[in-house]
DSSP file (Angstrom, degrees, kcal/mol; ACC not computed):
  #  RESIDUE AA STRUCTURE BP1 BP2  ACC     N-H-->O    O-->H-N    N-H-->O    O-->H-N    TCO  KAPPA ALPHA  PHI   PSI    X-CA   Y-CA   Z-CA
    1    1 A X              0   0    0      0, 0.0     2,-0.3     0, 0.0    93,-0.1   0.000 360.0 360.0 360.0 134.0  -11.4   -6.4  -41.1
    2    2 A X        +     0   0    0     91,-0.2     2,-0.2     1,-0.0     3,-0.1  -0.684 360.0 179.6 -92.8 155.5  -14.5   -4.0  -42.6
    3    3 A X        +     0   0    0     -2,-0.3    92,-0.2     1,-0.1    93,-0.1  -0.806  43.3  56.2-137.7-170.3  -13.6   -0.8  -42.9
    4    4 A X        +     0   0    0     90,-0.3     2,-0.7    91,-0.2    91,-0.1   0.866  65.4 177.3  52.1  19.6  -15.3    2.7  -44.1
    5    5 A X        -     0   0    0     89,-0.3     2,-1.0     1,-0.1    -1,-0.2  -0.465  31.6-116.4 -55.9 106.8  -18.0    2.3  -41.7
    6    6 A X        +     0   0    0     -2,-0.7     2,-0.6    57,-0.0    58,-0.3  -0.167  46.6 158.5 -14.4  76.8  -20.2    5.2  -41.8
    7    7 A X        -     0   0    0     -2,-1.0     2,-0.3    56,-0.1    56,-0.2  -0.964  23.7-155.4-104.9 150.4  -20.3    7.3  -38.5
    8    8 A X  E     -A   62   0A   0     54,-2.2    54,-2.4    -2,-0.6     2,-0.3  -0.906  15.2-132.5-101.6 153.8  -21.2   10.6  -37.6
    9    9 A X  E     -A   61   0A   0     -2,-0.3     2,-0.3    52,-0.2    52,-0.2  -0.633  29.5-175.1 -85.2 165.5  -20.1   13.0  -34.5
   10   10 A X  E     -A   60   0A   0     50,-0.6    50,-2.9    -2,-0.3     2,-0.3  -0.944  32.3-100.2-152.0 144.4  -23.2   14.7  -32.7
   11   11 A X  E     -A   59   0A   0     -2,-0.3     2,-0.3    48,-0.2    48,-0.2  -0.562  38.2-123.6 -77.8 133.2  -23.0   17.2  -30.0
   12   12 A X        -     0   0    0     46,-1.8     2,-0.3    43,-0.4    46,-0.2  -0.435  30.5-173.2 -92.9 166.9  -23.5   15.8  -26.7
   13   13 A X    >   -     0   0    0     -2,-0.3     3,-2.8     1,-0.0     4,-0.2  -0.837  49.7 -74.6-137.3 164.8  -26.3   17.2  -24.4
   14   14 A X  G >  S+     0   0    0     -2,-0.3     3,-0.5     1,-0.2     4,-0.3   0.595 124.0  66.0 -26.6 -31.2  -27.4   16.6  -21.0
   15   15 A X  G 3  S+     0   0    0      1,-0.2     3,-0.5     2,-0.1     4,-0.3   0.869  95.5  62.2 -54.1 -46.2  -29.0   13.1  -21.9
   16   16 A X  G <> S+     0   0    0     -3,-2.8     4,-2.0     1,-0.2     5,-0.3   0.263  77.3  95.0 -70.8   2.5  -25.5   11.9  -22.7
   17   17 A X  H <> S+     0   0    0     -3,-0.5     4,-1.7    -4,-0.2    -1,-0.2   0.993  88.1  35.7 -51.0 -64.9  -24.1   12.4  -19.2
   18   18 A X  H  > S+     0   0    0     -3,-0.5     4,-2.6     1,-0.3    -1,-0.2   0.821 117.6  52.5 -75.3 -27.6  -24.4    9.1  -17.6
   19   19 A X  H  > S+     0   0    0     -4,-0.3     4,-1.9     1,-0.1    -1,-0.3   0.991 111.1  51.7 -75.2 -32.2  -23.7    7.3  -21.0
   20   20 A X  H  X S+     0   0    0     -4,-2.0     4,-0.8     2,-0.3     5,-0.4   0.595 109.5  50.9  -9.5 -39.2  -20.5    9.7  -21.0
   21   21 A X  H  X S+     0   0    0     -4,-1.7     4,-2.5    -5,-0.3     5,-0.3   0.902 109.7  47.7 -70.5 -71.0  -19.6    8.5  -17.3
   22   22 A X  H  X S+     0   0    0     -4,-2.6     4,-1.1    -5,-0.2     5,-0.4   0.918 108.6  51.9 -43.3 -70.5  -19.8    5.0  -18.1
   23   23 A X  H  X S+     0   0    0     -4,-1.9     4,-3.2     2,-0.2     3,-0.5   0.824 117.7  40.5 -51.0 -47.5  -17.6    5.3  -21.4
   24   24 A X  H  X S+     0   0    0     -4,-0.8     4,-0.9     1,-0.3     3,-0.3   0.998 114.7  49.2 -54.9 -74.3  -14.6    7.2  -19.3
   25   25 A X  H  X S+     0   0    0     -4,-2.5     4,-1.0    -5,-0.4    -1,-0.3   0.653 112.1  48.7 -45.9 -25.0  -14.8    5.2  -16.3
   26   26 A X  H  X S+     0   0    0     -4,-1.1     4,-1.3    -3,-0.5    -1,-0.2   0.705 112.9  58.2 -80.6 -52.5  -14.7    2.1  -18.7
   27   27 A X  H  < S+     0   0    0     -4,-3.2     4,-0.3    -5,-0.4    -2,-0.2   0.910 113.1  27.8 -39.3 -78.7  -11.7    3.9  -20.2
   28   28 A X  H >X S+     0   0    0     -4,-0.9     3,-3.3     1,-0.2     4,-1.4   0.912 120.7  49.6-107.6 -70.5   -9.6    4.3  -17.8
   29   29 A X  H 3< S+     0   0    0     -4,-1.0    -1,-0.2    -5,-0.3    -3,-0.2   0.734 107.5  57.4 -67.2  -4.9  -10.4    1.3  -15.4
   30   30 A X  T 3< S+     0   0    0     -4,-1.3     3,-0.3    -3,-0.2    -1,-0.3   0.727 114.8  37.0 -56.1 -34.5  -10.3   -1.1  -18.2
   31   31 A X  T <4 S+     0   0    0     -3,-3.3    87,-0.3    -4,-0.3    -2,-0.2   0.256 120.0  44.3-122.2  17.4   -6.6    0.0  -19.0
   32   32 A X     <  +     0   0    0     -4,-1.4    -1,-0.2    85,-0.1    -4,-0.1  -0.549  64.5 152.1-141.3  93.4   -5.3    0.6  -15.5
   33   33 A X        +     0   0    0     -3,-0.3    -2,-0.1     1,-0.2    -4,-0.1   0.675  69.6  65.3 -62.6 -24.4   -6.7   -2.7  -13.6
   34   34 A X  S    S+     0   0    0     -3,-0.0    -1,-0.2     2,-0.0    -5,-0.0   0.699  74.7 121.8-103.2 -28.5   -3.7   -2.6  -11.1
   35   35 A X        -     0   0    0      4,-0.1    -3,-0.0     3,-0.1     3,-0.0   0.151  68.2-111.3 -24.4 142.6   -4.9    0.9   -9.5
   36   36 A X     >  -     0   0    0      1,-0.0     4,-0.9     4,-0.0     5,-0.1  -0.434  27.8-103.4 -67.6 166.0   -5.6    0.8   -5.8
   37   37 A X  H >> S+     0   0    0      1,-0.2     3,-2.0     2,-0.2     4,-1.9   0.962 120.8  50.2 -49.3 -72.9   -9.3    1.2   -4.3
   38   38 A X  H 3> S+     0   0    0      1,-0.4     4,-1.8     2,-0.2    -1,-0.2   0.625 111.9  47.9 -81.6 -39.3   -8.7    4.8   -3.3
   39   39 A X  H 3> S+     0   0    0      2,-0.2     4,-0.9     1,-0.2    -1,-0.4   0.807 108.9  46.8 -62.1 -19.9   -7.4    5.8   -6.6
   40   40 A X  H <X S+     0   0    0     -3,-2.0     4,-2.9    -4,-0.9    -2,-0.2   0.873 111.5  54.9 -86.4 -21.7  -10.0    4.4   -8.8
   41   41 A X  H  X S+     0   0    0     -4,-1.9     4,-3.2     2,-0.2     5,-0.3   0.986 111.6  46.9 -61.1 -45.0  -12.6    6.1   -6.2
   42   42 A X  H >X S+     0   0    0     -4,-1.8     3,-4.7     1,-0.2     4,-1.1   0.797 114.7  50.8 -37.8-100.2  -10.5    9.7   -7.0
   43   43 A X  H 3X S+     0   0    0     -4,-0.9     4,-2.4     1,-0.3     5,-0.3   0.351 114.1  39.2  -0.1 -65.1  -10.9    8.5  -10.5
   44   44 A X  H 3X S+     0   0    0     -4,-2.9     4,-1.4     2,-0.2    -1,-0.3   0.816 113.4  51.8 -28.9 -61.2  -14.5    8.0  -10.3
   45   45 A X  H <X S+     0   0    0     -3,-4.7     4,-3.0    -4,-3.2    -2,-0.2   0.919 107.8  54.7 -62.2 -40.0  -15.3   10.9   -8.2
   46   46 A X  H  X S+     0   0    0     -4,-1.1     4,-2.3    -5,-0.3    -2,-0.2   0.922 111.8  42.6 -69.5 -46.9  -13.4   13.3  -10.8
   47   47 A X  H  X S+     0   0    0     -4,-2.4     4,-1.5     1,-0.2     5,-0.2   0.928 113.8  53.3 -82.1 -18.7  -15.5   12.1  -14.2
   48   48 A X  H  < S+     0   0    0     -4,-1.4     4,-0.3    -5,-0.3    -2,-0.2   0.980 119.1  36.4 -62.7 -45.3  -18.8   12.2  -12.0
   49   49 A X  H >X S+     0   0    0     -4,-3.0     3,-1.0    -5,-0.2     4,-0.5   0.991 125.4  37.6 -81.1 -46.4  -17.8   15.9  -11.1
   50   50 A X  H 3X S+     0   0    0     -4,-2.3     4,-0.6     1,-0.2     3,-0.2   0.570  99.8  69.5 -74.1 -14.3  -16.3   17.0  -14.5
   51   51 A X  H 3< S+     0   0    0     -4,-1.5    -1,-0.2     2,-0.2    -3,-0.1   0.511  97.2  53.9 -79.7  -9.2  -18.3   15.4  -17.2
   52   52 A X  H X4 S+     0   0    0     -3,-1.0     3,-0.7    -4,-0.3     4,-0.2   0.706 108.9  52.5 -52.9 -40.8  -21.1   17.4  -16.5
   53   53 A X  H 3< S+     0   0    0     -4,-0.5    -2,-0.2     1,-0.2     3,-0.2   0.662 112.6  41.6 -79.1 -28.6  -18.8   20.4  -16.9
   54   54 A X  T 3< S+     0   0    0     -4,-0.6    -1,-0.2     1,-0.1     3,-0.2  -0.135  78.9 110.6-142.9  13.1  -17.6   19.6  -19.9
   55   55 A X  S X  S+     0   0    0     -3,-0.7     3,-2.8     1,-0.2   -43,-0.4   0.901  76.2  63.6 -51.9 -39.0  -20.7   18.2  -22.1
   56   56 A X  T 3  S+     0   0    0      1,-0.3    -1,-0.2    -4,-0.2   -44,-0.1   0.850 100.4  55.3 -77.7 -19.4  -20.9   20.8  -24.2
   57   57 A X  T 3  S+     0   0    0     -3,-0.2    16,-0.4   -46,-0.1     2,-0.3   0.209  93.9  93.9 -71.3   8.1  -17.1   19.7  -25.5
   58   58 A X    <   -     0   0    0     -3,-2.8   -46,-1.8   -46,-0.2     2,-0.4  -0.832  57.4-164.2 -78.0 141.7  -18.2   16.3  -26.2
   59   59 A X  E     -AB  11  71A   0     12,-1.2    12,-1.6    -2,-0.3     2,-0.3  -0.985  21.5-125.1-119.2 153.4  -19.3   15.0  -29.2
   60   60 A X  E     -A   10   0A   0    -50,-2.9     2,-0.6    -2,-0.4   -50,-0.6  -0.638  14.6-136.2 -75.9 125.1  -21.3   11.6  -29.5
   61   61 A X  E     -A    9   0A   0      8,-0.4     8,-1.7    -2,-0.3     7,-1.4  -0.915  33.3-179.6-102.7 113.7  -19.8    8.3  -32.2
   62   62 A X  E     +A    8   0A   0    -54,-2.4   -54,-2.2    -2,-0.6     2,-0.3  -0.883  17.7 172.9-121.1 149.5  -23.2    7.5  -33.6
   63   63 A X  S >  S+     0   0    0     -2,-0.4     3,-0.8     3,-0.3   -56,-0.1  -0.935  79.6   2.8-147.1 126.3  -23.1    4.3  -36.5
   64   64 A X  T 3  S-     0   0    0     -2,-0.3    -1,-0.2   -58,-0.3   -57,-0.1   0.943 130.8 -65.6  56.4  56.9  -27.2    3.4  -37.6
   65   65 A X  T 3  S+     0   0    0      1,-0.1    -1,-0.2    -3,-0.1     2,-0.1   0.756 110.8 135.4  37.2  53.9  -28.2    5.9  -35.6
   66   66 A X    <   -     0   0    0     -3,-0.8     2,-0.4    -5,-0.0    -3,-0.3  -0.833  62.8-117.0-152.6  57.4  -26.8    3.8  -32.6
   67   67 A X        +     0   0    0      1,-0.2    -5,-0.2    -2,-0.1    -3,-0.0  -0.038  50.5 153.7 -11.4  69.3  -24.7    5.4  -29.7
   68   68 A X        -     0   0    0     -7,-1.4    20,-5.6    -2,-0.4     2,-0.2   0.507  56.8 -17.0-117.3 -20.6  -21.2    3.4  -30.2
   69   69 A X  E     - C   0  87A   0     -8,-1.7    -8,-0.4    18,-0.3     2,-0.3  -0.800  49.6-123.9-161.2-167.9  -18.6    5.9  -28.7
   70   70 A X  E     - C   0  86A   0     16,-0.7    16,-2.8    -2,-0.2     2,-0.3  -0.983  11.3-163.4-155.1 163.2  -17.5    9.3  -27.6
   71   71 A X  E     -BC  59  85A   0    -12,-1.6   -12,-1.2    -2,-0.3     2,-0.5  -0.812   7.8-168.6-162.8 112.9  -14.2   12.0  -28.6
   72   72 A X  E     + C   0  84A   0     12,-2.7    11,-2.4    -2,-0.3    12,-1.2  -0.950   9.8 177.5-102.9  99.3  -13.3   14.8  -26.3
   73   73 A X  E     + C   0  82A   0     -2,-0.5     2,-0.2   -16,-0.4     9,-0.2  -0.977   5.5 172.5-108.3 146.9  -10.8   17.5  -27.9
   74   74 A X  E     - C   0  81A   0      7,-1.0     7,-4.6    -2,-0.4     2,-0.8  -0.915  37.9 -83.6-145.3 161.9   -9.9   20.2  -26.2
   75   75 A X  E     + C   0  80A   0     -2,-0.2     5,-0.3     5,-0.2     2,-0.3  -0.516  45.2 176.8 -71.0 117.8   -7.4   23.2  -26.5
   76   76 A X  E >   - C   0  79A   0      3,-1.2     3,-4.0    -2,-0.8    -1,-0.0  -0.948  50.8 -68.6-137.0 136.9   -3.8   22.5  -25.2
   77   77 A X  T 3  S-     0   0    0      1,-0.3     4,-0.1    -2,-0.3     0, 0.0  -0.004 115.3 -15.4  39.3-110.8   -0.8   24.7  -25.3
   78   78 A X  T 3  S+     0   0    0      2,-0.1    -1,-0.3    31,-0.0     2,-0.1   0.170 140.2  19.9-113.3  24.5    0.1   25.0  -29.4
   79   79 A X  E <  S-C   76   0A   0     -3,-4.0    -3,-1.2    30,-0.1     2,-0.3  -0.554  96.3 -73.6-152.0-154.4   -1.9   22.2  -30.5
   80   80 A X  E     -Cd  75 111A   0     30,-1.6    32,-2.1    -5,-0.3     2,-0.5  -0.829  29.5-137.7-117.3 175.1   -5.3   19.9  -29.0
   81   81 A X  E     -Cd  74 112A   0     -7,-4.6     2,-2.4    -2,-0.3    -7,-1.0  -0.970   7.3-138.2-128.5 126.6   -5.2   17.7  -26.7
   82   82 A X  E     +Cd  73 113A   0     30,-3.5    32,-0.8    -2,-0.5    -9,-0.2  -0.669  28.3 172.5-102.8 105.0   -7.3   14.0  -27.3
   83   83 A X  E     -     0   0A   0    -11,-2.4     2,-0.4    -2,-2.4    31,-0.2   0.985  62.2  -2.6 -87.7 -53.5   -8.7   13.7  -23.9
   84   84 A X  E     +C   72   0A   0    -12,-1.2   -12,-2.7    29,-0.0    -1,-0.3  -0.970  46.7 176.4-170.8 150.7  -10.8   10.8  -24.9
   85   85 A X  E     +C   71   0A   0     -2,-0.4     2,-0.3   -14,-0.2   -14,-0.2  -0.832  27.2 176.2-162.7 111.7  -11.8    8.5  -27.9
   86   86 A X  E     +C   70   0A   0    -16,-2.8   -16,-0.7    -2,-0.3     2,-0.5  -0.911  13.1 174.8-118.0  97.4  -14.1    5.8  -26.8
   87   87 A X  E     -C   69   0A   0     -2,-0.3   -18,-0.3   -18,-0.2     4,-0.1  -0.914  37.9-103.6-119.6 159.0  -15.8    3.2  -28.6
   88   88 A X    >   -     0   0    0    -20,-5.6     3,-1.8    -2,-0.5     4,-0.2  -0.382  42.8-109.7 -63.4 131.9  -17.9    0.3  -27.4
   89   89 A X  T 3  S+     0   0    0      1,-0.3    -1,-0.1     2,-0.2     3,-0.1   0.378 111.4  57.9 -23.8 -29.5  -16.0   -2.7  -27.7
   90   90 A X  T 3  S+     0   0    0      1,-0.2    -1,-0.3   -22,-0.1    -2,-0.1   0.372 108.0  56.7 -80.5  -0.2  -18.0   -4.6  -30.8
   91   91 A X  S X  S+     0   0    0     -3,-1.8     3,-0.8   -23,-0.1     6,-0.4   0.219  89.1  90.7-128.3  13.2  -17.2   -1.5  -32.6
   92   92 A X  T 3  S+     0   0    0     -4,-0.2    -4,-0.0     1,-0.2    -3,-0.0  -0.439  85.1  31.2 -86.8 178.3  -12.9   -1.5  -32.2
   93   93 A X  T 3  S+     0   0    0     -2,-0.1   -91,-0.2     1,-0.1    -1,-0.2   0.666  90.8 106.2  49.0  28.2  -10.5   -3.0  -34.7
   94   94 A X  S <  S-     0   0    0     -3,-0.8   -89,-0.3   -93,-0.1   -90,-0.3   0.601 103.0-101.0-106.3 -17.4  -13.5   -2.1  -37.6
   95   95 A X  S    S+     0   0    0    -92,-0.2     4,-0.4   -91,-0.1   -91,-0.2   0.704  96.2 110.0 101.0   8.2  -10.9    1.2  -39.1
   96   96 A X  S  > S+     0   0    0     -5,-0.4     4,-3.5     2,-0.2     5,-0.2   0.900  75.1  42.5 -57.7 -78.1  -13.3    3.9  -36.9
   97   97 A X  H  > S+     0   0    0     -6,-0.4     4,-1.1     1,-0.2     5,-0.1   0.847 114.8  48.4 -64.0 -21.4  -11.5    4.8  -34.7
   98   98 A X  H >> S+     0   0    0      2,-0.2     4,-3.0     1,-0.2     3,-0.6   0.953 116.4  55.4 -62.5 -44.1   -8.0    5.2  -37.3
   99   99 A X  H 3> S+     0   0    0     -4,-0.4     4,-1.9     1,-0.3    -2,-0.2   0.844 105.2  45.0 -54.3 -44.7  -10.5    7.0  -39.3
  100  100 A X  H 3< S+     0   0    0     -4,-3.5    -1,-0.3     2,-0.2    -2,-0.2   0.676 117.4  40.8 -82.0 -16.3  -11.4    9.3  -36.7
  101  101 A X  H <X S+     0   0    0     -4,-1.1     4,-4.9    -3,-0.6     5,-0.5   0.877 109.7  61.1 -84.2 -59.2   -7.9   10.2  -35.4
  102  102 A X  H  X S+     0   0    0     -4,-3.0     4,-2.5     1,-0.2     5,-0.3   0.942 110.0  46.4 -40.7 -74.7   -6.5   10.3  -39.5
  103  103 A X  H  X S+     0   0    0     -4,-1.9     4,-0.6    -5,-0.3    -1,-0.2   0.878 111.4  46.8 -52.3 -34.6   -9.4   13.3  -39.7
  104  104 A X  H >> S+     0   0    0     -4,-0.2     3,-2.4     2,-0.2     4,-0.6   0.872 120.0  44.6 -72.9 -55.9   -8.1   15.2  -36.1
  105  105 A X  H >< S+     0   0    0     -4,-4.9     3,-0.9     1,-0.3    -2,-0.2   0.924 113.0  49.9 -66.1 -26.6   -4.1   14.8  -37.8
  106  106 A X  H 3< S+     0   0    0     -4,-2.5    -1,-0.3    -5,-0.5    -2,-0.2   0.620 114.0  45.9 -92.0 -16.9   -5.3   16.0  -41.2
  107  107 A X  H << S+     0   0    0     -3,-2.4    -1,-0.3    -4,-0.6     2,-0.3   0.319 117.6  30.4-121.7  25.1   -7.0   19.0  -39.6
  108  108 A X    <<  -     0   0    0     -3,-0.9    -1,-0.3    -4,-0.6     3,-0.1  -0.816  60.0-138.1-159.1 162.1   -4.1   20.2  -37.2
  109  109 A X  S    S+     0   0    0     -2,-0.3    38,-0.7     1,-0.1     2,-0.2   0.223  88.8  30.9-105.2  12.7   -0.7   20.3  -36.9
  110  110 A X  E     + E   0 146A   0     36,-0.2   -30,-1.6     2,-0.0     2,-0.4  -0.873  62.3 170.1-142.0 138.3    0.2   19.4  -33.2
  111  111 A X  E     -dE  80 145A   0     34,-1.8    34,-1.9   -32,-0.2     2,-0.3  -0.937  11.9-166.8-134.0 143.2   -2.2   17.1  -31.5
  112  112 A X  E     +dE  81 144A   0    -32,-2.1   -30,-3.5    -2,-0.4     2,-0.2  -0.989   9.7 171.4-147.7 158.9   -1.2   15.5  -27.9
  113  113 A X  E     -dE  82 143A   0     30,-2.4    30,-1.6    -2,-0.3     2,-0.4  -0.898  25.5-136.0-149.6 173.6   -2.8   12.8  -26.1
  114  114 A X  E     - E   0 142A   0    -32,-0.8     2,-0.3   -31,-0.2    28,-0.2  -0.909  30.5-177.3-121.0 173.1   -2.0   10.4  -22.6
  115  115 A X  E     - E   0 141A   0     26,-1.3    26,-1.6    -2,-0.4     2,-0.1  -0.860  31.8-109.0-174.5 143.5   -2.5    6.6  -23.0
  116  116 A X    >   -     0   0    0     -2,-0.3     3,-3.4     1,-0.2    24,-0.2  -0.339  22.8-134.0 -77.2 140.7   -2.3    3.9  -20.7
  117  117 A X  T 3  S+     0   0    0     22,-0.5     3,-0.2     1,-0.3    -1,-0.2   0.959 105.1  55.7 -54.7 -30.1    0.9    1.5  -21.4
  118  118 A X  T 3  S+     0   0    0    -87,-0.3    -1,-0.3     1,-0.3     2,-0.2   0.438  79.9  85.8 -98.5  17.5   -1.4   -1.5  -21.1
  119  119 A X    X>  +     0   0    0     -3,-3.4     4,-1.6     1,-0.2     3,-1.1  -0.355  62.1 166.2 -91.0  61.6   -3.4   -0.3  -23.4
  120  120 A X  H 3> S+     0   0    0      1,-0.2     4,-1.6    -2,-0.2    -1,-0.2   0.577  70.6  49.6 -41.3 -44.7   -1.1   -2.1  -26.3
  121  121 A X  H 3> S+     0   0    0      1,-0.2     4,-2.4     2,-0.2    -1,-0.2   0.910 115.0  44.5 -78.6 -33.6   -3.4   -1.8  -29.3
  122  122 A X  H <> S+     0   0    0     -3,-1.1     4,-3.4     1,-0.2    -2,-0.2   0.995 113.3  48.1 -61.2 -57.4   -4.0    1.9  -28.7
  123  123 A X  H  X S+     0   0    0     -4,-1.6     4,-1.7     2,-0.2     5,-0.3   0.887 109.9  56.8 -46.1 -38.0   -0.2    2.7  -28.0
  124  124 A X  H  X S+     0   0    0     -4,-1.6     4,-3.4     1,-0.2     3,-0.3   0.992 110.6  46.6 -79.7 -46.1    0.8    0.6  -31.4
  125  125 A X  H  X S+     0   0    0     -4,-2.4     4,-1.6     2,-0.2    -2,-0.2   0.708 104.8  50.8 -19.7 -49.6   -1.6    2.9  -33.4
  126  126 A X  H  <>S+     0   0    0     -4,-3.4     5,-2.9     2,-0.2    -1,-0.2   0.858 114.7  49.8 -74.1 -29.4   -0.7    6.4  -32.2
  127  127 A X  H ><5S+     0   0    0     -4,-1.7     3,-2.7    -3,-0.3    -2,-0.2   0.994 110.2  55.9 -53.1 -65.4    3.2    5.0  -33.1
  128  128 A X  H 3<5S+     0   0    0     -4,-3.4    -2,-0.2    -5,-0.3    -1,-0.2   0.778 108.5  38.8  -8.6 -75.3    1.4    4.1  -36.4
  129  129 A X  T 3<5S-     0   0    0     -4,-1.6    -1,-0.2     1,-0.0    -2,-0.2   0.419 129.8 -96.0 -76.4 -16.6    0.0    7.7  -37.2
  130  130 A X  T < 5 +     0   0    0     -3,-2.7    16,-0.3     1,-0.2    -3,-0.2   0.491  66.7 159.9  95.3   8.8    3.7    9.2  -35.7
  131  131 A X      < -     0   0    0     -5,-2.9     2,-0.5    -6,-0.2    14,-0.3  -0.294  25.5-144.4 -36.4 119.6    2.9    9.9  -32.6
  132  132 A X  E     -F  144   0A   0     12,-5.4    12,-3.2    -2,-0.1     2,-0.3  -0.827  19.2-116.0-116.7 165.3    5.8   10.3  -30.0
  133  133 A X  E     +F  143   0A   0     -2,-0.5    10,-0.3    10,-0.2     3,-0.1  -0.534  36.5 167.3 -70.0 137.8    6.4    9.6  -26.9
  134  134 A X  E     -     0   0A   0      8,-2.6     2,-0.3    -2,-0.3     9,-0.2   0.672  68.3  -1.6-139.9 -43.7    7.1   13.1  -24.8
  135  135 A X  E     -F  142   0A   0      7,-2.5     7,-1.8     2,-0.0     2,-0.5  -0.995  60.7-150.8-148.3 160.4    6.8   12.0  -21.1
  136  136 A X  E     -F  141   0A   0     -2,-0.3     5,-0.2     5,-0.2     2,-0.1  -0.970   9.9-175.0-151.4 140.1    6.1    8.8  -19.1
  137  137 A X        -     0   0    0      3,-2.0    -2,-0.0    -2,-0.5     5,-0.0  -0.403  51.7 -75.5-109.5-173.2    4.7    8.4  -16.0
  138  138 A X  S    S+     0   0    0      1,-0.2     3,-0.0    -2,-0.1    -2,-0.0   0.853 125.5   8.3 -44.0 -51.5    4.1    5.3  -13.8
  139  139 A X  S    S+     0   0    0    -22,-0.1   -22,-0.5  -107,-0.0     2,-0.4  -0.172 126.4  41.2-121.9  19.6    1.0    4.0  -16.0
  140  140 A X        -     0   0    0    -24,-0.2    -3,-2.0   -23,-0.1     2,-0.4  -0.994  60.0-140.4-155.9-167.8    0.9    6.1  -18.9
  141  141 A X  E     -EF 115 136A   0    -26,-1.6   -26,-1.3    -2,-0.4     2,-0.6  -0.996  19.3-141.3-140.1 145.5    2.9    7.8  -21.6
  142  142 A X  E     -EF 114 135A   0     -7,-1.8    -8,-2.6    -2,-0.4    -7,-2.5  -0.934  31.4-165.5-112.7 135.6    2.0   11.6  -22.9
  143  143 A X  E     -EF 113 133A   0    -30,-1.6   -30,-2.4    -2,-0.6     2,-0.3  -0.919  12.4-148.4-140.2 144.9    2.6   11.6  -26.7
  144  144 A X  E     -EF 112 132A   0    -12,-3.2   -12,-5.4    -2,-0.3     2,-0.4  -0.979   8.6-168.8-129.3 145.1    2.9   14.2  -29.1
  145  145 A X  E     +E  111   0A   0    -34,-1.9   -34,-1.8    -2,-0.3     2,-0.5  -0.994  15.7 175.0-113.7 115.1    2.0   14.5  -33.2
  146  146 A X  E     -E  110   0A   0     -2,-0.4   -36,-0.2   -16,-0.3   -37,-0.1  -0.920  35.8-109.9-134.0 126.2    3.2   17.3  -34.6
  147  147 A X        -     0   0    0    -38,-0.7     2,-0.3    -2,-0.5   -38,-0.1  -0.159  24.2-134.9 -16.8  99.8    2.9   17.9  -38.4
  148  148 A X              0   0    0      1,-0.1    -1,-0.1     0, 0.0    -3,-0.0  -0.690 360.0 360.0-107.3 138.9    6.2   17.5  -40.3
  149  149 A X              0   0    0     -2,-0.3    -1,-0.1     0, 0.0    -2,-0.1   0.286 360.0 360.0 -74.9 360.0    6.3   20.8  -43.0
């Protein structure tokens, strides 16, 4: 497995919408296959209206100057919350995305996130890093990291 891959974050801009769409929608309907039609249309309809809203809180996972991901934190209650960390598939299991999560826990001390159970590799990671589990729903579990003193 390589690791230490170079990336950088970049602020996303207007350009980045539609790849932004894709990456979420890819997100989500990748890791809950079992949805019904009429939820994954909700689902749809909700990142088409809100990712617009919410460029300027994106940033862009660029590796060789090469558009490979996305990472949405936003503020939540006494900590952030990681609404999304996406990279395109040829660029998982490389030590990127641990890399990029190690640098959010090393720079605050509660972080929460949701993830889908059937997304197994993600879910063994966030255990990894000390994430717990905090609620569960039907298809996902809400996890919390909170900094031990």
């Amino acid at each position: 497995m390589e690791n230490n891959i170079d990336y950088k974050l970049e602020d996303a801009t207007n350009d980045d919408i539609e790849l932004l769409i894709t990456y979420k929608l890819k997100t989500i309907l990748d890791d809950a296959k079992d949805l019904p039609k009429e939820e994954k249309e909700k689902i749809t309809n909700y990142v088409k209206t809100n990712i617009p809203m919410q460029i300027g809180d994106y940033d862009i996972i660029v590796i060789n100057n090469k558009k490979v991901g996305c990472l949405l934190l936003e503020k939540y209650e006494d900590g952030i919350l990681l609404n999304e960390l996406y990279l395109d598939k040829n660029y998982r299991r490389k030590g990127i995305g641990t890399n990029i999560l190690t640098n959010i826990l090393n720079n605050n001390s509660k972080v929460y996130l949701w993830v889908y159970k059937e997304n197994i590799p993600a879910l063994n990671l966030y255990k990894k890093l000390g994430f717990k589990i905090k609620e569960t729903t039907e298809t996902r579990y809400f996890m919390k990291y909170a900094k031990s003193l």
